[in-house]
Structure formats: structure tokens, C-alpha cells
C-alpha positions in Angstrom: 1.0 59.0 69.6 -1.6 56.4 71.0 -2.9 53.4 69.0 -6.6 53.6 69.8 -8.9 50.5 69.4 -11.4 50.4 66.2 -14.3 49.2 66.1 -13.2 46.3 64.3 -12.2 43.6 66.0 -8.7 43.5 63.2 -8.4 46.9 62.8 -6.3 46.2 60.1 -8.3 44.0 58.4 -9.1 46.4 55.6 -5.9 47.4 54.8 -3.4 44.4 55.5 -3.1 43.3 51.7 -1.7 47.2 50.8 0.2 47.4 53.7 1.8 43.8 52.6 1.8 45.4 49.5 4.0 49.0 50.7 6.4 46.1 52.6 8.3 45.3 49.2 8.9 49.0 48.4 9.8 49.7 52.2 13.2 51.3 53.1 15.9 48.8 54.9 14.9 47.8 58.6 17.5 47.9 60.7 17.7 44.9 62.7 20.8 42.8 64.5 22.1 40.1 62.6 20.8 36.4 63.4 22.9 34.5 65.6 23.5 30.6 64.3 21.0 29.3 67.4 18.7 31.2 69.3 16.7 30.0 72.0 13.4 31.9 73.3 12.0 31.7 76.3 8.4 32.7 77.2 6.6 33.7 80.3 8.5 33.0 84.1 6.3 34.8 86.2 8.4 34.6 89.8 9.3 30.9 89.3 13.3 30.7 90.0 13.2 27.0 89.5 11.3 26.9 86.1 13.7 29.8 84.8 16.8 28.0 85.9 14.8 24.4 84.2 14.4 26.5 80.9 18.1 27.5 81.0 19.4 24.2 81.1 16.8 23.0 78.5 18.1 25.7 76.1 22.0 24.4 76.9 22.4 27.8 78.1 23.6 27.5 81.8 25.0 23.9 83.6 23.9 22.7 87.3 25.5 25.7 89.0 23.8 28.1 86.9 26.4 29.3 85.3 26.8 29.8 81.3 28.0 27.2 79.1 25.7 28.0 76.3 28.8 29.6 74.1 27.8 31.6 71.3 24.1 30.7 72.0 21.6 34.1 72.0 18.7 33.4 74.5 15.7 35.8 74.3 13.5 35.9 77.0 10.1 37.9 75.7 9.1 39.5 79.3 6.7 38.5 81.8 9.1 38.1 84.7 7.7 39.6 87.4 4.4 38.9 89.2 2.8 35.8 90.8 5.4 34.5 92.0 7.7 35.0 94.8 11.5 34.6 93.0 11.5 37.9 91.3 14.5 39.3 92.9 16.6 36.2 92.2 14.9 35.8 88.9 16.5 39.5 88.1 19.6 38.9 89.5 19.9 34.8 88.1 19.6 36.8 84.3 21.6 39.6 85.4 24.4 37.4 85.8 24.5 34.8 83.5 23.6 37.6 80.5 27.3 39.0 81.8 28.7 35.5 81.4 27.2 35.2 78.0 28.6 38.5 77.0 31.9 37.7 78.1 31.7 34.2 76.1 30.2 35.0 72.9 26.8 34.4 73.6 23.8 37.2 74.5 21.0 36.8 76.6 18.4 39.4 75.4 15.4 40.2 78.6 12.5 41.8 77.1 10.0 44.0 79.3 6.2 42.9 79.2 3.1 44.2 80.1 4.2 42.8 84.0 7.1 44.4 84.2 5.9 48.0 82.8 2.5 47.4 84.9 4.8 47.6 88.3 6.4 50.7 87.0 3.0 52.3 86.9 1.9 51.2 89.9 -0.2 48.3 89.3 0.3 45.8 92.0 -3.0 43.7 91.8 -0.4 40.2 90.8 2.5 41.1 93.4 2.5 38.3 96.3 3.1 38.9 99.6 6.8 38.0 99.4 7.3 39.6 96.1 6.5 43.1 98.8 8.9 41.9 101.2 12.0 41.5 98.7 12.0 45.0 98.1 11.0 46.2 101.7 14.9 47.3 102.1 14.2 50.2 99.7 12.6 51.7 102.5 15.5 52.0 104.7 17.8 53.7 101.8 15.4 56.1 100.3 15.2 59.9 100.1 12.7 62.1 101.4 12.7 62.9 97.7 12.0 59.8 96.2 8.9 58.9 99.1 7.7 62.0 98.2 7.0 60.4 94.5 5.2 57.7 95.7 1.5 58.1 95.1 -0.7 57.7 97.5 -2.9 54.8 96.6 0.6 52.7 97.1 0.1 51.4 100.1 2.8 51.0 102.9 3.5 47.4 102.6 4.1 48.1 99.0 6.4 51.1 99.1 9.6 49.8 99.1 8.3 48.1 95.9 6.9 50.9 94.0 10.2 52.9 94.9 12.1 50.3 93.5 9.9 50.1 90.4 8.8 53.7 90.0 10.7 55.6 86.8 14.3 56.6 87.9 13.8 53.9 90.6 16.8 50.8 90.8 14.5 48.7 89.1 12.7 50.7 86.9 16.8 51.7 85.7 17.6 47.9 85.1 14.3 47.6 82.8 15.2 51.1 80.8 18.3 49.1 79.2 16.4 45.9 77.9 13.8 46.0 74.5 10.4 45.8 74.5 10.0 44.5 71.1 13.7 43.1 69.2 14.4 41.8 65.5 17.0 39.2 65.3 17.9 39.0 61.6 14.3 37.8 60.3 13.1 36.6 63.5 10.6 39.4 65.4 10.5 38.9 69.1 8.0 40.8 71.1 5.6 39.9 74.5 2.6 40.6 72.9 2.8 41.4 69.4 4.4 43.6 67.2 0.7 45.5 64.8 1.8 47.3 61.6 1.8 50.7 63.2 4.4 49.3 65.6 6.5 48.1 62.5 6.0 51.7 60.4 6.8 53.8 63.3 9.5 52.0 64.2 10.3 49.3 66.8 13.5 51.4 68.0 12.1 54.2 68.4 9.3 53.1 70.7 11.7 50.8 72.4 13.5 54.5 73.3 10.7 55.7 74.8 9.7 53.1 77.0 13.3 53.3 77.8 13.6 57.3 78.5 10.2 56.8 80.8 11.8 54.3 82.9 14.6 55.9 83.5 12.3 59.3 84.7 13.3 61.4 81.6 10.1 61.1 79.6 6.0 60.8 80.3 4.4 57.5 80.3 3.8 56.2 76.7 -0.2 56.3 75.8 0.7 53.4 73.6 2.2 50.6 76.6 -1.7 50.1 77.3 -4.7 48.8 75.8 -5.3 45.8 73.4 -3.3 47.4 70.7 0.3 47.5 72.7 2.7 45.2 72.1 2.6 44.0 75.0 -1.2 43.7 75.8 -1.8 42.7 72.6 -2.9 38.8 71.8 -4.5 39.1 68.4 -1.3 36.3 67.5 -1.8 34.3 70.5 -5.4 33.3 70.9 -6.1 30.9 67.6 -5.8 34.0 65.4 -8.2 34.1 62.4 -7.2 34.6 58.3 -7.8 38.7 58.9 -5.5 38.4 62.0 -2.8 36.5 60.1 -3.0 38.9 57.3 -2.3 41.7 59.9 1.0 39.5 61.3 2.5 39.8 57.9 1.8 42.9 56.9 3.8 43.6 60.4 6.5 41.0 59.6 6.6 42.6 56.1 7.4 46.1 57.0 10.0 44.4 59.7 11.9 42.1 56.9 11.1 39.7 59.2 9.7 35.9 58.4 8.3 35.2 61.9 7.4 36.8 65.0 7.7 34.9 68.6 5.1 35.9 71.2 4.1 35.1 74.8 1.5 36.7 77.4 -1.1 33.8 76.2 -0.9 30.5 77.5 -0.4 27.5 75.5 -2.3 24.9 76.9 -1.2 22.2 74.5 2.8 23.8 74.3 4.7 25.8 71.8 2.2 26.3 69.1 2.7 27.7 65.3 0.4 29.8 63.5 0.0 31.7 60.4 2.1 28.8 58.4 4.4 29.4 60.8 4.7 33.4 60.8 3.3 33.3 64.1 5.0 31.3 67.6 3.6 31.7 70.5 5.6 30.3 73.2 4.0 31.2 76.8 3.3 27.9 78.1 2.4 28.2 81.4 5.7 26.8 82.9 5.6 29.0 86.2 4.7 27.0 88.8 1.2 29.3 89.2 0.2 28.5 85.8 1.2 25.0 86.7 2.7 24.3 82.8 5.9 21.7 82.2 9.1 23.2 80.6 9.5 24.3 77.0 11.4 26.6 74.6 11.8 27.4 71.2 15.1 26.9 69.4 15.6 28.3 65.5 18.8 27.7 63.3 18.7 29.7 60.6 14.9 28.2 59.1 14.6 25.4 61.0 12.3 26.1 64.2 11.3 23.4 66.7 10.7 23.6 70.3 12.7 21.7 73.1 11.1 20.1 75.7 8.7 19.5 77.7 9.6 18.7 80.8 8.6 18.4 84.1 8.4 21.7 86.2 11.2 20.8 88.7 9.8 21.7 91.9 6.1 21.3 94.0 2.8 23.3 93.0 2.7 26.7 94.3 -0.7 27.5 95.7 -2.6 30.2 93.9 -3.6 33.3 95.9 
């Protein structure tokens, strides 16, 4: 099933205040419990040094990078890949420390957006130079098989990428066990945002099949493109209007949910709120591309607030 743009510009505009009305009479959603603290953290984009900054700045991880958040639940809402050149270390820097958190207590939850899902189609136009050079080694390793799989408009500078990336791919595997969209007790986290045909269908559901494409045991999903995906979406993120906000909780509604936190649009002033709070959108440009400062969200129980800013520890990176 595809979710196909109207001609609307809120396609559920007409029909928010019945679907906010179906919400009350809706069946349980099942959803994890709510961790005491939880700490979100939006868009890294191939900056190591503003991931490990917005680490620390949740209490999650010390100077060496390694956990000391306890109990704490970090949920990072996708986005790490692309313009940048730290990818590689950015995977394996959250592959390690989510073990640690495990192991303590805590849970570090990585959520895939739209970059992450674009490299496992193919879609290379925000890959830097270096970011084709860390994977080069898949090259060396591969089966005649798996080069055989590669299309043809990959080019060969960017193969060892794309078979790193490609469903079934090492990469592609290590994104088919994270979410794309999550509920935490009543807090919705998603990269884009979660419409109410995402919240009827069912966010699990559509998580699995994101999950069995990646892992090269399903088709593509229609639904991972276009302005009404999840994580393409920014009807939340961009000032959103009465008819939009209607449309959040008629989602939020259907999820048992009381807020939903977003990234993919930059921030320019920080964190902002919307909706009376239904809506956080926390991408705030901290990569060193975007050229943002530091900043998270924390919420206990009802009480959200976000941490920060700070500086972005390290030099401008020059845009290419």
C-alpha cells in the first residue's frame, strides 16, 4: 500500500476532527513503556564530533565515549549518514555504546531516515568523497554474486558503498534491526512524521517491512518515498498550520501518544515546540555542514525541555 499525495496540501484536513474522534474508541496501541528520562537526539549527518558533543550533553557517555548514562533511553530519530565524512565511526561509536547501555540498564534506540533508506536505494547525490572511500574495502570481500546486484548507474568509486548498503548488504543488515518510527509510552518518535494512515496501519507493521527489505527478503516499500512518508514528511516541521496540527493529533490520537518528536527540518532558532506542544522538532543543524551548535531534548514523564546549546566542538567543514 502507497500513501499517494492529494491535492490538498493537508490531506487530512477534512477528516482530522473524526479521525480524533475514532482515536477514543480505538483498540490498545502497543507501545514500550516510558523510561523515567529520555533523551532525543536529532539529525548527525557524518559529524563524529557533534554526535559524541550530543552524547555528553544528554549525560549519556563520559570523555572516552563510553556509557555512563545508567538507565537513561537515548533515541536518536535517523539522519546519520550523508554530508559528512564520519559515518563509519558514527555507526560503529552507536554500535558500541547502545551494547554498553544494554548491558547497564539503559537503551540507545537509532532510528533510520530518509538518508539512511536513500543509500539503500541507491541514491548517493549527499555521499562525500570520503564517505566512498570508508566502504571501498567491500570491494576486496565481495562475491561475484553480490557485484552482480549492483546496478549499473552505481558508479565504480561508489561500489563498495552500494554493496555495503544495498538490501542483504553489511549495512543495509545493521539498519534492518533498528525502527523507523518508535512509541515510547506516550512519546511518538519518528524522522519525519508519523500521518494518521501511518498510526491506523500500524507503526510495527511498517517498521517490519522496512526491516524485511533491508535485510533482501521483501520489495522496496512504495510508501518510504514521497512527501507523505514518515520520513520525507515535514508537514510537523516547517511552522505547521491549525489543519496540520489537527492532522498531528489525530495521529498522536490513534497512537495513545501525547507528543511526537521529529527531525529532517532544521531549526534555525533550536529545539522548537508546536501544536501546544504535540509537536518537537529537534533537527537543529548541529552537524558541522549545517553549521548548528549542540542541542537535545530531554522528557521526564511530562516535563520536556531541551539541553543545550552548545558550541559545535570542532572547525567548519567546508560544504561541497
Amino acid at each position: 500500500m502507497s500513501f499517494r499525495p492529494a491535492a490538498s496540501p493537508h490531506p487530512w484536513r477534512h477528516c482530522a476532527i473524526v479521525l480524533l474522534a475514532l482515536s477514543a474508541f480505538a483498540g490498545p496501541m502497543v507501545a514500550q513503556n516510558a523510561p523515567e528520562r529520555i533523551v532525543a537526539i536529532g539529525d548527525l549527518h557524518g559529524d563524529l564530533a557533534a554526535t559524541r558533543a550530543a552524547l555528553r550533553l544528554a549525560g549519556a557517555i563520559d570523555s572516552t565515549d563510553r556509557w555512563i548514562g545508567g538507565k537513561l533511553t537515548v533515541v536518536q530519530t535517523g539522519d546519520q549518514m550523508d554530508r559528512g565524512d564520519d559515518e563509519a565511526a558514527i555507526l560503529a561509536l552507536l554500535r558500541r555504546v547502545s551494547e554498553e547501555a544494554r548491558r547497564a540498564g539503559g537503551a540507545v534506540h537509532i532510528l533510520n531516515g530518509n538518508h539512511e533508506l536513500m543509500n539503500a536505494y541507491f541514491d548517493f547525490r549527499y555521499v562525500t568523497d570520503s564517505g566512498f572511500r570508508s566502504f571501498v574495502s567491500n570491494m576486496e570481500t565481495a562475491s561475484p554474486t553480490a557485484l552482480s546486484t549492483v546496478p549499473d548507474k552505481v558508479t565504480p568509486p561508489q561500489r563498495g558503498r552500494a554493496l555495503a548498503f544495498q538490501p542483504g548488504g553489511p549495512v543495509a543488515k545493521e539498519l534492518a534491526t533498528r525502527s523507523t518510527m518508535l512509541v515510547l509510552g506516550e512519546n511518538a518518535f519518528v524522522h519525519g512524521g508519523i500521518l494518521p494512515a501511518h498510526a491506523q496501519r500500524g507503526i510495527e507493521p511498517m517498521n517490519e517491512e522496512v526491516r524485511a527489505w533491508l535485510r533482501d527478503d521483501a520489495p522496496q516499500p512504495e510508501w518510504i518515498k514521497g512527501d507523505q512518508s514518515p520520513v520525507w514528511t515535514r508537514l510537523y516541521s516547517r511552522s505547521p498550520d491549525a489543519a496540520a496540527c489537527d492532522t498531528a493529533r489525530a495521529a498522536l490520537g490513534i497512537l495513545r501518544a501525547k507528543r511526537m518528536v521529529v527531525g529532517h527540518t532544521i531549526q534555525k532558532g533550536g529545539i522548537a515546540s508546536y501544536c501546544d506542544g504535540a509537536i518537537w522538532a529537534i533537527d537543529v543543524g548541529m552537524s558541522a555542514f549545517s553549521g548548528g551548535k549542540i542541542q537535545v531534548l530531554e522528557i521526564r514523564g511530562d516535563r520536556v525541555r531541551a539541553l543545550g546549546p552548545v558550541d559545535h566542538p570542532g572547525p567548519p567543514r567546508k560544504k561541497s
